[in-house]
N, C-alpha and C positions, 0 to 999 in steps of 0.2 A: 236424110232428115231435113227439116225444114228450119233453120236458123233466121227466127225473126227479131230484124232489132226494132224493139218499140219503146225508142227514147225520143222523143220530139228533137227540135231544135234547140227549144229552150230548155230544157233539162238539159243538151250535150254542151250549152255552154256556159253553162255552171261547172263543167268537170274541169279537171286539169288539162291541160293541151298534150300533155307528155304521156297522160296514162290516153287520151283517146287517141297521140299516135299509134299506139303500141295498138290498142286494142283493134281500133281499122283495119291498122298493115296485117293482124293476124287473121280479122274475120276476111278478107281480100284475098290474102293468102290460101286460108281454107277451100274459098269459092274458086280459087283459080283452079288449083289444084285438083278437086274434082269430087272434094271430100263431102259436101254437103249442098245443099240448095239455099245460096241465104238469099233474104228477101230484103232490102231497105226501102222504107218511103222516100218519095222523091224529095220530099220539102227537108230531111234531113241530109239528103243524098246533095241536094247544090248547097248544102251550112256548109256539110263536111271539105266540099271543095274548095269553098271558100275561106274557110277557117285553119284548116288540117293539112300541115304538110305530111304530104306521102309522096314517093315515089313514080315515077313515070309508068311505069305498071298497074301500080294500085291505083292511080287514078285514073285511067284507059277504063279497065274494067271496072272500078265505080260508077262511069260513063255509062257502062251497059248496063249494070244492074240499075241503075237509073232510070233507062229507057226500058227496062225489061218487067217495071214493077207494075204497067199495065196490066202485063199474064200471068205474073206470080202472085201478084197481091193475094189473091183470091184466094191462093194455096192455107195463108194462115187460117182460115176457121172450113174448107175443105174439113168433112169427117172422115175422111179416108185419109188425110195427112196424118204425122206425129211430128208437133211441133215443141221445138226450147226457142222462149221468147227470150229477150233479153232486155232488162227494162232498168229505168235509172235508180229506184229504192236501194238502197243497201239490205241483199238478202242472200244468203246460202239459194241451194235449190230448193223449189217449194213444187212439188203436181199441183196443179190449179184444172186437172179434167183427167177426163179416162186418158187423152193422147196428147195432153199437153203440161209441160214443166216451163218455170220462168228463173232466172238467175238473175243477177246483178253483173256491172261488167268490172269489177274487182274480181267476182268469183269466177267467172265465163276466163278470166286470163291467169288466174290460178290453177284450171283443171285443164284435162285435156280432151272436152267435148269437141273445138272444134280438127281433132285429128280423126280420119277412116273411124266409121265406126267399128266395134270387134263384135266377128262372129264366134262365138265361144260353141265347142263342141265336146260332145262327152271323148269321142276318138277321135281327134281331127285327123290321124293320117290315113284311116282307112275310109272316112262319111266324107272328108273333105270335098277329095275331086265331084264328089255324084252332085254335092248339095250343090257345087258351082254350075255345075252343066242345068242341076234345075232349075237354083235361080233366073238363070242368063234366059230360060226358056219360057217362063212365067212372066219375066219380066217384059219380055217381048209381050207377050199374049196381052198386056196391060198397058201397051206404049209405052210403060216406062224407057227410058232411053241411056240410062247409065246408072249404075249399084256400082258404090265405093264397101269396101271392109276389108279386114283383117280377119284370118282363120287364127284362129287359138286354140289350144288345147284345154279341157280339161280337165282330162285325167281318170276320167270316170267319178268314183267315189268324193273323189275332190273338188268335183266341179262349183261346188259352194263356194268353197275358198277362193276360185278364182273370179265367182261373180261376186265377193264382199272384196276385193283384192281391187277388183277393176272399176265397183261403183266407188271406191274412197279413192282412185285415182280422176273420178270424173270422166271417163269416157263413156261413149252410146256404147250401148250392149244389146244383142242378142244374143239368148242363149236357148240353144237346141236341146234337149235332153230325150234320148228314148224309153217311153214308156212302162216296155218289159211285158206290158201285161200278156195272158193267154185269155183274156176276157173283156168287154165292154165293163164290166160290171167288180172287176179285180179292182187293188187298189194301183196307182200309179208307182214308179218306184221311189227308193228311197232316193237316190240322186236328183229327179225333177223335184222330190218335194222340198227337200234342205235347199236347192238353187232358188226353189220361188220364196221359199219364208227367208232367205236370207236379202233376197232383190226385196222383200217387203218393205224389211227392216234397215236396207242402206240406203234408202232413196237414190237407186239404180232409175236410170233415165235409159229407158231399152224396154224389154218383157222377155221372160221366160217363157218357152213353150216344149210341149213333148210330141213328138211324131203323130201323125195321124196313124200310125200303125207302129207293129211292136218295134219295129228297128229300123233303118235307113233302108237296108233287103225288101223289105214290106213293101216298097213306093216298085217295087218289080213283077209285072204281073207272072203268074205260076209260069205260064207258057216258055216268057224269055228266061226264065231260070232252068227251065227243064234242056233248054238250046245252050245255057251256060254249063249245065253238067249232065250231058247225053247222055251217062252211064248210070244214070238214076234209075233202082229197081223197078221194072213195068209194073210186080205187083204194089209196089209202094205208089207208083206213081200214078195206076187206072184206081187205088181207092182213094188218095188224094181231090186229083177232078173229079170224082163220081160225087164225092163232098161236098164242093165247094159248088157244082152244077144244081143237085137237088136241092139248093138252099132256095134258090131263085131269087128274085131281084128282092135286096137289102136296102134297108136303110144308110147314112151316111154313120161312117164308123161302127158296122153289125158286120159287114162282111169275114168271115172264117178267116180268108185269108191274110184279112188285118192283123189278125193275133196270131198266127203261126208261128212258130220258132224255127223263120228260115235254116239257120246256123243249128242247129242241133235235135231238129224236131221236137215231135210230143209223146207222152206215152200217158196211159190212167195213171200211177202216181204221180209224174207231175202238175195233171190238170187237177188231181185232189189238192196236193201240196199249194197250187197259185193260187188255185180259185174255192174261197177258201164262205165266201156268201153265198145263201142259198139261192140268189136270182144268178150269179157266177156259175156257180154246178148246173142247172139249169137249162143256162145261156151253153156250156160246153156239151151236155149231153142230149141236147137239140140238135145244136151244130155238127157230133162228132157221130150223132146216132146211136149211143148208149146207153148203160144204167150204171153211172161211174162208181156203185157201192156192189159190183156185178161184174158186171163186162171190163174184159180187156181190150186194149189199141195200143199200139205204139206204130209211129208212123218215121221214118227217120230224116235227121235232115240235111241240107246241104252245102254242110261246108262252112270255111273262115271265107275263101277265097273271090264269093259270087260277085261282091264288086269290085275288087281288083280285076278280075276276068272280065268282065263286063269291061271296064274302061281302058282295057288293052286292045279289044274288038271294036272297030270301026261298023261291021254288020251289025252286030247286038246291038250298039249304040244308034246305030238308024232305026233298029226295033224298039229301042225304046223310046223315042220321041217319034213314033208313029201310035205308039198305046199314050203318049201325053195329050194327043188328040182323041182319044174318045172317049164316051159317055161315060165310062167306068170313071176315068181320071179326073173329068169335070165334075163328078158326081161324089166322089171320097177323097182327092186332093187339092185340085183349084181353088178351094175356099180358106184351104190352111197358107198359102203365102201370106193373105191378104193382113193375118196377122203381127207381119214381122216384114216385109218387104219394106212400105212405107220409112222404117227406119235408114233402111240400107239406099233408097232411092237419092240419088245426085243429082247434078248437072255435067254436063261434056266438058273435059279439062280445057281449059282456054290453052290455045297456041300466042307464046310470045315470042 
């Protein structure tokens, strides 16, 4: 994330000398470390030098960030940024935009914005490893050059509690949640919705988001999951692709196999039971090919295990960052990082 401090000169020497060491050596700290991108202007950047005892350290890398505010400057009104300004008023945090929040530097040193941001997850020990391998991969794709965070748990159900738990402690948040749906047109589940109304309602400095497809499994095309479990019945699996083929080229988030229920498949009660609106029933008996107050289907499905397997195989793992190169994945995932990455994005840890 983008830490910009927008206090002039003359507003930092009206502060106390004691509270703008502290505050310095911590945003320094931060940037050293690799936790965030800070930005400061340079006419504040020779006060502070002048004025501020800090450290032989801190003052090194104030140097750079000094000469470095040429290329960064820009980053602050950047619409692809997400910035926390930090400005002299005496204020809590306030959003002043879609991608930007401003504090006071009393409040900026009572929370713990400038520590990793947290990646908060409904399962973090089973989605973790995958979401790191895509980040790392995405972020490439974007030059980003370095993603700071912390994996957390959420718990499923609970996952609220940990993003009203995390915005009254002040740290950046991202929170991941899966969707559940078996339809474009279902509602989302109960976990993304308590985590968003509750981010509404703490002045959470992050965003909530829900998969582009039903679960973490989803971001795997049919093919490498059929190579992750070989033993998947032929006849399950030639009306599978025969499904998912005659639908022909989709919109972004229509695809079948968005909403599938890797883990457990589907059957007609439960596409009755999810999909529960008549453009939902619809949307499934388009896609599945029936008359869901008629016809029967049940299709079964594969497994707890598909990404643990996947991330024990070095092959599978080359097959899938050969499908993160095509049209399918630029077409139904590459636009979902653009969301939440900007938070996670850093700078290179400085070597001292």
């Amino acid at each position: 994330m983008i830490i910009s401090i927008e206090i002039s000169a003359a507003e930092a020497s009206e502060q106390p000398r004691e509270k703008l060491e502290e505050f310095f050596s911590e945003v320094l700290r931060s940037s050293r470390r690799g936790h965030h991108i800070v930005v400061i202007p340079r006419a504040l950047a020779s006060w502070t030098l002048g004025h501020i005892q800090l450290s032989g350290h801190d003052r090194a890398h104030l140097e750079r960030l000094k000469e470095e505010f040429t290329q960064l400057g820009s980053l602050r009104s950047d619409p692809d940024s997400r910035v926390l300004k930090v400005v002299s008023t005496d204020q809590g945090i306030q959003r002043i935009g879609d991608h930007a929040w401003s504090i006071s530097v009393d409040s900026m040193l009572a929370g713990r914005f400038l520590e990793k941001p947290i990646l908060l997850l409904e399962n973090a020990t089973n989605d973790g490893d995958l979401y790191i391998e895509l980040f790392s991969h995405e972020a490439r794709r974007r030059g980003i050059r370095s993603l700071a965070y912390e994996v957390a748990n959420g718990g499923g159900g609970t996952t609220f509690q940990e993003v009203y738990r995390l915005a009254k402690l002040q740290h950046v948040v991202v929170c991941i949640c899966d969707h559940d749906k078996l339809s474009p047109y279902s509602q989302n589940s109960e976990t993304f919705r308590k985590a968003a109304s509750t981010a509404k309602h703490s002045d959470l400095v992050g965003t909530v988001v829900t998969t582009p497809g039903r679960e973490v499994e989803n971001f795997l095309p049919l093919d490498l999951v059929l190579d992750i479990v070989p033993n998947f019945p032929i006849d399950q699996r030639k009306k599978l692709e025969d499904l998912i083929t005659v639908q022909g080229p989709v919109q972004p988030r229509d695809c079948l196999w968005l909403f599938f229920d890797v883990k457990e498949g589907i059957c007609s009660n439960k596409l009755l039971k999810k999909c529960k609106s008549i453009d939902a029933q619809r949307w499934a008996e388009e896609k599945y090919k029936i008359d869901l107050q008629v016809d029967k289907i049940a299709i079964t499905g594969f497994g707890e295990t598909v990404v643990a397997q996947l991330l024990d195989d070095g092959a599978l793992l080359a097959k899938l960052y050969k499908f993160t190169r095509s049209q399918y994945w630029l077409h139904h995932f590459a636009p979902w990082f653009d969301a939440f990455l900007p938070f996670l994005q850093s700078r290179l840890t400085s070597r001292v």
